[in-house]
C-alpha positions as CSV (number, residue, x, y, z in Angstrom):
1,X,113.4,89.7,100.9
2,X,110.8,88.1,98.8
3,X,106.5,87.6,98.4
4,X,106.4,85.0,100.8
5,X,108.4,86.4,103.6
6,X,106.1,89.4,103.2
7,X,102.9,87.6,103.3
8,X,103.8,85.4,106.0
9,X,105.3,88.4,108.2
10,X,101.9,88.1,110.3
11,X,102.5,92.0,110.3
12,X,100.4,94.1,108.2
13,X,102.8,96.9,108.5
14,X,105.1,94.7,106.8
15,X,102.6,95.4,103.4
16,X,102.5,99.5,104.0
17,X,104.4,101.7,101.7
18,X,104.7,105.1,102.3
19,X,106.0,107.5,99.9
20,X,108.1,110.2,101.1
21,X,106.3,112.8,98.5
22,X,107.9,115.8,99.9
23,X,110.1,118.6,99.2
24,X,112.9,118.1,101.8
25,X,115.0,116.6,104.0
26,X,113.6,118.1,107.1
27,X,110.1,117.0,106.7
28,X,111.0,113.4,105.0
29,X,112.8,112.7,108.9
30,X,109.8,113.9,110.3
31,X,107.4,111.4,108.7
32,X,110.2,109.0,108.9
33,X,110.3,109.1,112.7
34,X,106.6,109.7,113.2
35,X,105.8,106.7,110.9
36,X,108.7,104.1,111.9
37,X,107.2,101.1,113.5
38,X,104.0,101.5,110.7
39,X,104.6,101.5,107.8
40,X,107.2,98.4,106.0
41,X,108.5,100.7,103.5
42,X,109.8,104.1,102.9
43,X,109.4,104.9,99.4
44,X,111.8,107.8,98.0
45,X,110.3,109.0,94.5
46,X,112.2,111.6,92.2
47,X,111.6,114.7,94.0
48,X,113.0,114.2,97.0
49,X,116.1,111.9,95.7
50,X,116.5,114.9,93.3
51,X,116.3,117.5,95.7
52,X,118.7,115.8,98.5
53,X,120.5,113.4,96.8
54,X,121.5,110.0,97.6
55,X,122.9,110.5,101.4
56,X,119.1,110.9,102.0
57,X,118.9,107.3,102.2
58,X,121.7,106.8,104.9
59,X,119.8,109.3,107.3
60,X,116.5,107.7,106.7
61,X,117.6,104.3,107.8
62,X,118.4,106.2,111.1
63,X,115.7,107.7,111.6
64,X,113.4,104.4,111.0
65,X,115.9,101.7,111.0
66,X,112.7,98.6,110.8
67,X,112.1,100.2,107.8
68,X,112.5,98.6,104.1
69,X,114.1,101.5,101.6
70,X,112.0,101.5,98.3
71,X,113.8,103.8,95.8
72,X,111.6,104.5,93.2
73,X,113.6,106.2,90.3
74,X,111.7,104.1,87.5
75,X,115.4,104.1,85.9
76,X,114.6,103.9,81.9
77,X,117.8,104.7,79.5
78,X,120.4,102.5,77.3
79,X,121.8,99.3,79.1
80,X,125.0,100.5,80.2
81,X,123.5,103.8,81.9
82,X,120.8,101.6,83.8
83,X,123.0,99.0,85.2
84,X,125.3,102.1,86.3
85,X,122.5,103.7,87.9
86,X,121.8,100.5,89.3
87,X,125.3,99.8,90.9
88,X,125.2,103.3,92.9
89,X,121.5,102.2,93.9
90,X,122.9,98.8,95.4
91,X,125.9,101.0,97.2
92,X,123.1,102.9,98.8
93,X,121.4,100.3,100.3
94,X,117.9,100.3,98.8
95,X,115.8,97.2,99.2
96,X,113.2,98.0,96.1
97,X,114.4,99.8,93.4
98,X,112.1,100.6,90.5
99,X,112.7,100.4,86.4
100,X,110.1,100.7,83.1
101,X,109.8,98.0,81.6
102,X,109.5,100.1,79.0
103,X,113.1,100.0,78.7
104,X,113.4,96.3,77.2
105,X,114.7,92.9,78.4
106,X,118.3,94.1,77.6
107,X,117.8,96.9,79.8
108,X,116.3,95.4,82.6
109,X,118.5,91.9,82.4
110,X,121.0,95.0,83.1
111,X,119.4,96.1,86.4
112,X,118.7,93.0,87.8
113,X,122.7,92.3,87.3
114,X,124.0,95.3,89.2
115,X,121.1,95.3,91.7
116,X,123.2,92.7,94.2
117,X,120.7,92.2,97.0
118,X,117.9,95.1,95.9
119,X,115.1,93.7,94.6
120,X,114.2,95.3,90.8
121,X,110.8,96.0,90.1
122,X,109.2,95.9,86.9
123,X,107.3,99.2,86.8
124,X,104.4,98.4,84.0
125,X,102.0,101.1,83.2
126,X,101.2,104.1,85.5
127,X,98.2,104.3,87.5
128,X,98.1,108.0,86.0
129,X,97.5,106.4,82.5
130,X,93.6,105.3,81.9
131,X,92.6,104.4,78.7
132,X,92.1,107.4,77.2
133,X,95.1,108.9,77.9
134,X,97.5,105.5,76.8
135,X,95.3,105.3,73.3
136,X,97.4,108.5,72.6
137,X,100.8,107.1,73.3
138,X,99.9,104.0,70.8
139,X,97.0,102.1,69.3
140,X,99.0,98.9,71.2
141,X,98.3,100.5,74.4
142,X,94.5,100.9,74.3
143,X,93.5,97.9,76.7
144,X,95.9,98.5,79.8
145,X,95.2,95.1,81.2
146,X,97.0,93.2,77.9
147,X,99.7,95.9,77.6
148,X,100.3,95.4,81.4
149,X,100.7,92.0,81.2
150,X,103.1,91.8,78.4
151,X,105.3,94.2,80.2
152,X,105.0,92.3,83.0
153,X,105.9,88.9,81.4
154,X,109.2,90.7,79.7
155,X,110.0,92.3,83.4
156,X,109.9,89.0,85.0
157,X,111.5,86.6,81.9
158,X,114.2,89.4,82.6
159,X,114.7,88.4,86.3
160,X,112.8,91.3,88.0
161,X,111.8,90.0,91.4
162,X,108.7,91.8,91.1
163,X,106.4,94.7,89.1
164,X,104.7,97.6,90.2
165,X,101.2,97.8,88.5
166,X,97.5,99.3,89.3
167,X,95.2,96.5,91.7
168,X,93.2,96.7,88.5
169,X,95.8,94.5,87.1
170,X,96.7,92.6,89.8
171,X,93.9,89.7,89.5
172,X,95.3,89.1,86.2
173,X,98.7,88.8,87.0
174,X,98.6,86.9,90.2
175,X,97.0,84.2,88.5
176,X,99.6,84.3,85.0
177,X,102.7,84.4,87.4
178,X,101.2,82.6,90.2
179,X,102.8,83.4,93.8
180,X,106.3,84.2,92.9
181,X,106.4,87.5,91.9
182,X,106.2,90.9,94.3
183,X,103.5,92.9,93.3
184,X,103.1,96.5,94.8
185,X,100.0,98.5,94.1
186,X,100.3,102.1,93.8
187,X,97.0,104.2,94.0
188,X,95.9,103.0,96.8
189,X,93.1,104.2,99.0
190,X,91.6,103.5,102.4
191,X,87.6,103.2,102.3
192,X,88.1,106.8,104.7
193,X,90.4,108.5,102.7
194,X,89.6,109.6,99.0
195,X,91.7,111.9,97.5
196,X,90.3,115.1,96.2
197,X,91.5,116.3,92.3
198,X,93.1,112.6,92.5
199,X,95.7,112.4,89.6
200,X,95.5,108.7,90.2
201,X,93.3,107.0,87.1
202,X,93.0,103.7,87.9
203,X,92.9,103.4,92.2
204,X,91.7,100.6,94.2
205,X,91.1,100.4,98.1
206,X,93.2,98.5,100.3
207,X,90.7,95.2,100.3
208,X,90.3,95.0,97.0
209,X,93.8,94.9,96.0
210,X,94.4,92.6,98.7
211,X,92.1,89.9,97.7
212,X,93.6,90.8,94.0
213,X,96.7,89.2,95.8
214,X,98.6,92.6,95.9
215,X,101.6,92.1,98.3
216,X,103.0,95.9,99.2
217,X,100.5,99.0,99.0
218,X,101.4,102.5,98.5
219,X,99.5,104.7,100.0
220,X,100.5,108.5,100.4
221,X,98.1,111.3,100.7
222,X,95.8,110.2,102.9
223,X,98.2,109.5,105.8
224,X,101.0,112.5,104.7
225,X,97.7,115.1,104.9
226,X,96.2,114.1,108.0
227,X,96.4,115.9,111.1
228,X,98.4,113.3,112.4
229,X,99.8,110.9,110.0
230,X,100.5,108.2,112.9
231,X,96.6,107.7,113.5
232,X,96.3,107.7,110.1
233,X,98.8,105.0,109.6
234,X,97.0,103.1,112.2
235,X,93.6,103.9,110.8
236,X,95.1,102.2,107.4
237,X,97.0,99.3,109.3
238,X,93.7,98.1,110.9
239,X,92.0,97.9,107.5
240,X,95.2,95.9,106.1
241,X,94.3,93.8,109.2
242,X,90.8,93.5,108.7
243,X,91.3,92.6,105.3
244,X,93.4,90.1,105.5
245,X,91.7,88.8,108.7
246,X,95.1,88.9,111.1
């Protein structure tokens, strides 16, 4: 799996990545099945892997076997512990695992050596983060674009196949690293469905990080909340569609 097979998939469920943000098992097979055939990805974050544990991931590729596995732990520790981590990630199966790049080249150089066939994404800074809130973390981290950026270019001189950043970045990035990279947008929006209280800082809808040259976009609450998450999915697969004129 890489950008280009993604971009020339013809498919825009191919660039859909839905988070599995729920408690359990039960209702993660639920949206699995409801959702298999529309969305590219599933996307298992730290509350569910926490709360069912790794076998999770075997059941889900039954339920939805088209579907990619994006294990999103955002590993960040010493080396040694990472590339661990990383080992039992590759055992399970996961296409896209996630780490900070935060952590350091060492780190990183880590993952991507355990990660066998998984791609490792460079997770830069978090769409929760605006400015305001990374100005009290560091004085460095005032402009997110720049500190985005320089994570990025240590994710990828580190081997990461890819980075996980906010479509406000995107632009920026796409034309530093030119096509080769994955990038995956979290905080994603369709034009129909904003999110109330959003604890997302920096969003974007789907055709602007598109035309940014995002490749996989996450998008959660709008489809998990709807009455039926299917139309939903469908609702946000024609948009894909529209915006990338398939």
């Amino acid at each position: 799996m890489n950008a280009r097979s993604i971009r020339d998939s013809g498919n825009p469920a191919t660039r859909l990545v839905f988070p599995l943000d729920v408690p359990d098992r039960a209702r993660a097979l639920s949206l699995a099945k409801a959702l298999a055939g529309k969305v590219g990805f599933l996307k298992v974050g730290l509350e569910l892997f926490v709360a069912e544990g790794p076998g999770l991931l075997g059941d889900l590729r039954g339920a939805a076997p088209d579907c990619g596995l994006f294990l999103d732990l955002k590993l960040h520790d010493i080396p040694a512990t990472v590339g661990k981590a990383m080992e039992a990630a590759r055992n399970l199966s996961a296409d896209l695992v996630t780490v900070h790049a935060q952590g350091g080249p060492e780190m990183m150089r880590a993952a991507v050596g355990a990660a066998g066939g998984a791609v490792v994404l460079g997770v830069t800074v978090l769409t929760s983060l605006d400015p305001s809130s990374l100005a009290e973390l560091t004085d460095e981290c005032r402009r997110p674009g720049l500190y985005a950026a320089s994570l990025a270019q240590r994710a990828l001189d580190s081997g990461c196949g890819g980075l996980v950043c906010s479509s406000l970045e995107t632009a920026g990035l796409r034309d530093r690293f030119g096509p080769g990279p994955l990038l995956v947008n979290p905080g994603i929006r369709p034009s129909w469905g904003q999110v109330r209280d959003d604890d997302q800082k920096r969003v974007g809808t789907v055709g602007s990080a598109l035309s940014a040259g995002a490749d996989l976009l996450v998008i959660g609450r709008p489809i998990r909340e709807a009455p039926s998450p299917a139309e939903a999915a469908d609702r946000v697969l024609g948009e894909i569609s529209q915006a990338l004129r398939l």
